[in-house]
Backbone bond lengths (Angstrom), bond angles and torsions (degrees), N, CA, C in turn:
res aa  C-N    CA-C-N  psi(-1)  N-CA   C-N-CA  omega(-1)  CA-C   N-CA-C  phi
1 X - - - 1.447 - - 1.526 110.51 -
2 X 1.358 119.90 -44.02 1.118 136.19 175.38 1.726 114.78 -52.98
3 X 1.241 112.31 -43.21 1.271 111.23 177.11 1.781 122.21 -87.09
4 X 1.691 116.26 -8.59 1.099 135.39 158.18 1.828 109.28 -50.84
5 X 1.332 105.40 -54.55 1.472 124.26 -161.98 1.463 92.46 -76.55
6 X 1.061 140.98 -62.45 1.061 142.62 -171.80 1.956 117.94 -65.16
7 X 1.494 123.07 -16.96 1.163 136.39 169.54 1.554 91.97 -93.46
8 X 1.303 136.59 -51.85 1.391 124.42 -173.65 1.737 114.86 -62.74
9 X 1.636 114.69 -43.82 1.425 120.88 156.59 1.509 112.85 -31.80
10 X 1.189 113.24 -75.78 1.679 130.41 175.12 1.182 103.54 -27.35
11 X 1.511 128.22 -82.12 1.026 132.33 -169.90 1.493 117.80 -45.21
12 X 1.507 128.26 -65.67 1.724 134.43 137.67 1.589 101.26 11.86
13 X 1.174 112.01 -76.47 1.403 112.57 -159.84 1.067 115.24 -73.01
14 X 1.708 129.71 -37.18 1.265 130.82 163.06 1.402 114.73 -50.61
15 X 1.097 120.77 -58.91 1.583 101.95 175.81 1.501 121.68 -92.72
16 X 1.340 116.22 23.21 1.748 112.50 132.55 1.188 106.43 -58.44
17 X 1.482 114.59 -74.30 1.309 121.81 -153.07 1.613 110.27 -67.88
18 X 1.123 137.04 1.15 1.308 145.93 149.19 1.550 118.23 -80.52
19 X 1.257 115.07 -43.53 1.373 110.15 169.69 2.107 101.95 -67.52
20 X 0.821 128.57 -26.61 1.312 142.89 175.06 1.340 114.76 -45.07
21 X 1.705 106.59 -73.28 1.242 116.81 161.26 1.475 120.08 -46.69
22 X 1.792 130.16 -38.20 1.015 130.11 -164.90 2.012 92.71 -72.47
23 X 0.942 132.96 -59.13 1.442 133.51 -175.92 1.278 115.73 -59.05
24 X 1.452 129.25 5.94 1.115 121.05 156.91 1.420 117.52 -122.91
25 X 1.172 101.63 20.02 1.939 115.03 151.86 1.228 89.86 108.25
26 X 1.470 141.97 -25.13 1.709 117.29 -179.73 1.645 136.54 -55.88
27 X 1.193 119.46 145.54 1.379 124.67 166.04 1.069 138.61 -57.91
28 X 1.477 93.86 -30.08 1.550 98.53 -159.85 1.348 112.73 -73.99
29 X 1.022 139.79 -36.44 1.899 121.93 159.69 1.836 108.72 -42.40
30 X 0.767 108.16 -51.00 1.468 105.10 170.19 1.619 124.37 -37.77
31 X 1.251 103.58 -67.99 1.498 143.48 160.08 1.585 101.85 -35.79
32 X 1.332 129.65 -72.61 1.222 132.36 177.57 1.664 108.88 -66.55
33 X 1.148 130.10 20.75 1.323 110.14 157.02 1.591 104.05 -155.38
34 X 1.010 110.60 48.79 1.299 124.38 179.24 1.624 114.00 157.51
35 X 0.903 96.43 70.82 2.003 103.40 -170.14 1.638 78.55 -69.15
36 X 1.457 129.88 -94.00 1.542 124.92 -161.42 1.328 123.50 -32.67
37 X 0.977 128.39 -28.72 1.266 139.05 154.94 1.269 126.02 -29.92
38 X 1.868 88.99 -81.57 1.462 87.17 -172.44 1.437 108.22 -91.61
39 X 1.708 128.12 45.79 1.528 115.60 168.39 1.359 73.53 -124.60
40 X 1.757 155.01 23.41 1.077 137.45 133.56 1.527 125.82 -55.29
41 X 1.847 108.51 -42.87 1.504 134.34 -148.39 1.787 74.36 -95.21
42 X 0.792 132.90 -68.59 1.241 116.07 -175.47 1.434 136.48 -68.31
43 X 1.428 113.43 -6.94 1.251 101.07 161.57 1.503 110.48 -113.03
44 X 1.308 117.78 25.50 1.558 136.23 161.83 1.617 109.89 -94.12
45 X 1.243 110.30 11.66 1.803 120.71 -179.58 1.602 90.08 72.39
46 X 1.532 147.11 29.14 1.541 100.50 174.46 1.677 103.24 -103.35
47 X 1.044 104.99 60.92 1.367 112.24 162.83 1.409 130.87 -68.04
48 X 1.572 103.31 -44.10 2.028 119.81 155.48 1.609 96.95 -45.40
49 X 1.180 128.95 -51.78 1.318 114.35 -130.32 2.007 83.67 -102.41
50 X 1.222 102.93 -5.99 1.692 80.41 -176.61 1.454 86.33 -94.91
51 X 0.949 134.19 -14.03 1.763 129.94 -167.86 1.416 103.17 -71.35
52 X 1.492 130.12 -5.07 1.440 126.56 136.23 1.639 149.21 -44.77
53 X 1.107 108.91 102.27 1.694 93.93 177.54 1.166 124.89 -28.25
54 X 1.466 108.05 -69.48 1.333 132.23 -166.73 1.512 98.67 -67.76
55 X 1.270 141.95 -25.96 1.173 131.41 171.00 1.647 129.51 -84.09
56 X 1.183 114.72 -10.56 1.184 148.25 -151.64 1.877 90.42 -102.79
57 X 1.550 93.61 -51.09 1.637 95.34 179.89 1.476 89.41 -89.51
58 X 0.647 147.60 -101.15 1.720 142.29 -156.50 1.803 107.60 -10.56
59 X 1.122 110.71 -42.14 1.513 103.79 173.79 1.492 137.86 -95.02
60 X 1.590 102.27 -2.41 1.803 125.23 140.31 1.317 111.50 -80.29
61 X 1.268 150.20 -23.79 1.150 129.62 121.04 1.345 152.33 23.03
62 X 1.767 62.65 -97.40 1.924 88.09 178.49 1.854 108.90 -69.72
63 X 1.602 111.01 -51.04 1.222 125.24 -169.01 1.987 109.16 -63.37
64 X 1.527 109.39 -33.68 1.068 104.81 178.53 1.823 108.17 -80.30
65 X 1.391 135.97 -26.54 1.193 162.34 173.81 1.972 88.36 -48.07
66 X 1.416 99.83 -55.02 1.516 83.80 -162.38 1.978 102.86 -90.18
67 X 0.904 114.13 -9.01 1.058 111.10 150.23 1.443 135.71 -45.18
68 X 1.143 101.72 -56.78 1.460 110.07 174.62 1.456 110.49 -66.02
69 X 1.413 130.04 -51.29 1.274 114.81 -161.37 1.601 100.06 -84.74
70 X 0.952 127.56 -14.19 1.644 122.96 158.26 1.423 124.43 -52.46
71 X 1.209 117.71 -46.46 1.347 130.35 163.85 1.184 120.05 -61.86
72 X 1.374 116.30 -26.48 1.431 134.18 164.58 1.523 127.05 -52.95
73 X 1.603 81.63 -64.97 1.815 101.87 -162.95 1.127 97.80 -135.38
74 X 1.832 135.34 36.57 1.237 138.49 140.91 1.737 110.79 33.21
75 X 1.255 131.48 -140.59 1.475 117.07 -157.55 1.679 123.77 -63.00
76 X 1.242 103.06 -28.69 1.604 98.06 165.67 1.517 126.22 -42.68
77 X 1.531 119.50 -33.13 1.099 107.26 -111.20 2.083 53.01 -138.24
78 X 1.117 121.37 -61.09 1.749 118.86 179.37 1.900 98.42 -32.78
79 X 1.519 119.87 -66.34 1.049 140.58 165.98 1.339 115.21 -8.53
80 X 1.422 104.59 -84.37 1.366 111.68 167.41 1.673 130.12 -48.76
81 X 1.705 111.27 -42.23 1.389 108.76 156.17 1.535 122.06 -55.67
82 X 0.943 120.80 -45.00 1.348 115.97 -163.53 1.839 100.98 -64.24
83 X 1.227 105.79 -43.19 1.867 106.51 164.35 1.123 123.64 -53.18
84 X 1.178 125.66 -42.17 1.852 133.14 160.78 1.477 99.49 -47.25
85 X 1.392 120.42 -50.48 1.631 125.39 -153.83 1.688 85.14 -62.07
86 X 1.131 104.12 -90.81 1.626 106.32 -169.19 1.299 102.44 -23.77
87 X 1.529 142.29 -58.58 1.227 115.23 -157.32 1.578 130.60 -82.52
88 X 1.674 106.19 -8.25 1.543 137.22 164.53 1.655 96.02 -64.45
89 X 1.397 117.68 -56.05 1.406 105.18 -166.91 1.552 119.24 -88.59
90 X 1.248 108.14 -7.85 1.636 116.91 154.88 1.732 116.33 -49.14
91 X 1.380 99.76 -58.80 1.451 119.33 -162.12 1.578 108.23 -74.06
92 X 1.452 107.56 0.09 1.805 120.67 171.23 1.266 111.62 -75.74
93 X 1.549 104.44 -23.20 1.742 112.74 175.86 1.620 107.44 -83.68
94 X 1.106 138.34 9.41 1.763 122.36 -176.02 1.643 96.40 -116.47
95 X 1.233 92.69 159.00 1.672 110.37 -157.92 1.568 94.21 -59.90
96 X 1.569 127.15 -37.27 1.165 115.13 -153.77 1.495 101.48 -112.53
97 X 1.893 106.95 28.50 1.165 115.58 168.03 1.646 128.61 -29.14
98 X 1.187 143.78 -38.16 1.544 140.92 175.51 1.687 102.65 -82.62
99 X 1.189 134.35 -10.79 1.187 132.57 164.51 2.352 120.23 -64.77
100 X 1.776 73.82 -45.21 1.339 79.19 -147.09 2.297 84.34 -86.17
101 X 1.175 105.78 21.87 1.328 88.82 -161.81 1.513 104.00 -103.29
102 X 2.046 97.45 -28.13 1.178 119.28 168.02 1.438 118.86 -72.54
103 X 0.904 143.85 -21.80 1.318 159.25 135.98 1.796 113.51 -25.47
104 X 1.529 78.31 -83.12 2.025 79.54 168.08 1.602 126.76 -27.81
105 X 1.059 84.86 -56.91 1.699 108.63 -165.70 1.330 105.10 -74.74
106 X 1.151 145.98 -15.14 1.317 143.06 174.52 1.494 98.38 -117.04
107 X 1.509 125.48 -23.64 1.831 81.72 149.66 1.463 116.88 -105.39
108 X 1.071 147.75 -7.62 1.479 136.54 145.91 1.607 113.13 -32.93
109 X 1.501 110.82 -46.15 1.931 103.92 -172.66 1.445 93.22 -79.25
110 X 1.655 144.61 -29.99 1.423 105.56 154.70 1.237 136.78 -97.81
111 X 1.241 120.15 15.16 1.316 122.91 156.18 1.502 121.09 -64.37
112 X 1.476 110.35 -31.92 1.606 132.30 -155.09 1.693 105.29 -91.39
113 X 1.601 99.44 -47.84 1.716 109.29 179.39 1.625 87.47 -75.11
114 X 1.563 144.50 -88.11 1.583 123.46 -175.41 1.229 117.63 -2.64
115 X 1.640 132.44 -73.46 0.902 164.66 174.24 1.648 102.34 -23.57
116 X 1.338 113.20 -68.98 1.806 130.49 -153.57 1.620 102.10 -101.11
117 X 1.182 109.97 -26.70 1.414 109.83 168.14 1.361 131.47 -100.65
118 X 1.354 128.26 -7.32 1.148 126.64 155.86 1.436 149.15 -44.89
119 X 1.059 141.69 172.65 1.308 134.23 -179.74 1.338 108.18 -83.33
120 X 1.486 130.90 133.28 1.593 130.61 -172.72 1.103 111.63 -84.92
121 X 1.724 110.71 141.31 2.013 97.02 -172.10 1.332 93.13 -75.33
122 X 1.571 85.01 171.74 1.955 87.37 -172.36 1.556 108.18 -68.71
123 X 1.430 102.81 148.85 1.266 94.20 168.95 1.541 115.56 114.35
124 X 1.867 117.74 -41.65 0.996 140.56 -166.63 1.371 111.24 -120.74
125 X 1.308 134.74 129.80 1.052 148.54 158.21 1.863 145.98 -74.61
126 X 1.559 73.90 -39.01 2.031 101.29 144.64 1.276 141.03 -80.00
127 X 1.578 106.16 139.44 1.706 100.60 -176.21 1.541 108.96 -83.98
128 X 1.495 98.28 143.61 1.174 116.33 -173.60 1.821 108.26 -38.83
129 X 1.287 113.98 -30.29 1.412 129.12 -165.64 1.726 105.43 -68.48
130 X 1.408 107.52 -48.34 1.170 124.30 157.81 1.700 130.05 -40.62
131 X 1.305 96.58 -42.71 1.976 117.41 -156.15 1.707 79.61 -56.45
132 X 1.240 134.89 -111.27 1.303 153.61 155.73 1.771 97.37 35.62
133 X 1.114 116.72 -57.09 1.217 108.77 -152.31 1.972 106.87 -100.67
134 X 1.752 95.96 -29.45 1.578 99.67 155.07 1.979 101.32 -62.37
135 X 0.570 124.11 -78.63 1.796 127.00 -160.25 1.864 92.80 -43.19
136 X 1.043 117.73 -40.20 1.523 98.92 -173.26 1.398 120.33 -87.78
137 X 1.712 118.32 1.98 1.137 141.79 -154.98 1.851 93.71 -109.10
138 X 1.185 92.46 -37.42 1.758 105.42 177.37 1.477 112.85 -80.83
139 X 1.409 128.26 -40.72 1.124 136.15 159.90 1.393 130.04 -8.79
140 X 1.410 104.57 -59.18 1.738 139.38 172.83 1.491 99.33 -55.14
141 X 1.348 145.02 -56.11 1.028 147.02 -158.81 1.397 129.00 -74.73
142 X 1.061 125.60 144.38 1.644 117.66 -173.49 1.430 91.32 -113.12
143 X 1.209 108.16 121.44 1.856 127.00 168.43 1.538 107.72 -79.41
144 X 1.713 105.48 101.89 1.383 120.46 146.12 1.236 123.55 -31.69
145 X 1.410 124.74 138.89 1.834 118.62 152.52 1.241 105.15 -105.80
């Protein structure tokens, strides 16, 4: 128990001190959990738009958000990100690209927390958000006997 408390402490402090770094304009929490990412957003010009606090945290957020449910719900749940990804990095191409990116991202993080935090129907262990993208992920596969 003791060593639970003390890894959950740890952790606490790491992402202070990452949200820390994020309020005084650095990347690098960003950077560390999504390096490809964000050398997309930046060489898509959103350099204005990360020079936001509030945007800066909205997309540790999101990026730490999908972290978790990956670790969670492993390929379902990668699957489904990687489909968000393409359509986030599509929308880097339209003129009013930093509009529409902030947008995304605040309804994906409540679509995503609904989704991962809810109560599981009985029976199921996956979020519904997930189901869709396990079943089409299985699709591909030829079942051995």
């Amino acid at each position: 128990m003791l060593s639970y408390e003390c890894n959950a402490s740890e952790r606490q402090l790491r992402e202070d001190r990452e949200r820390e770094l994020l309020r005084q304009g650095s990347l690098e929490p960003l950077e560390r959990l999504d390096e490809a990412l964000m050398e997309k957003l930046t060489d898509a010009g959103m350099l204005s738009w990360l020079e936001s606090e509030e945007n800066r945290e909205l997309l540790f957020q999101y990026l730490t958000l999908i972290a978790k449910a990956t670790a969670w719900y492993k390929e379902p749940a990668e699957v489904y990100f990687a489909a968000k990804r393409k359509i986030m990095l599509a929308s880097l191409e339209l003129p009013d690209a930093a509009e529409v990116v902030a947008k995304f991202l605040e309804e994906e993080m409540a679509t995503i927390q609904e989704a991962v935090f809810a109560m599981p129907r009985k029976g199921h262990f996956l979020p519904k958000l997930f189901e869709l993208t396990e079943r089409l992920s299985q699709e591909g596969c030829v079942q051995l006997e």
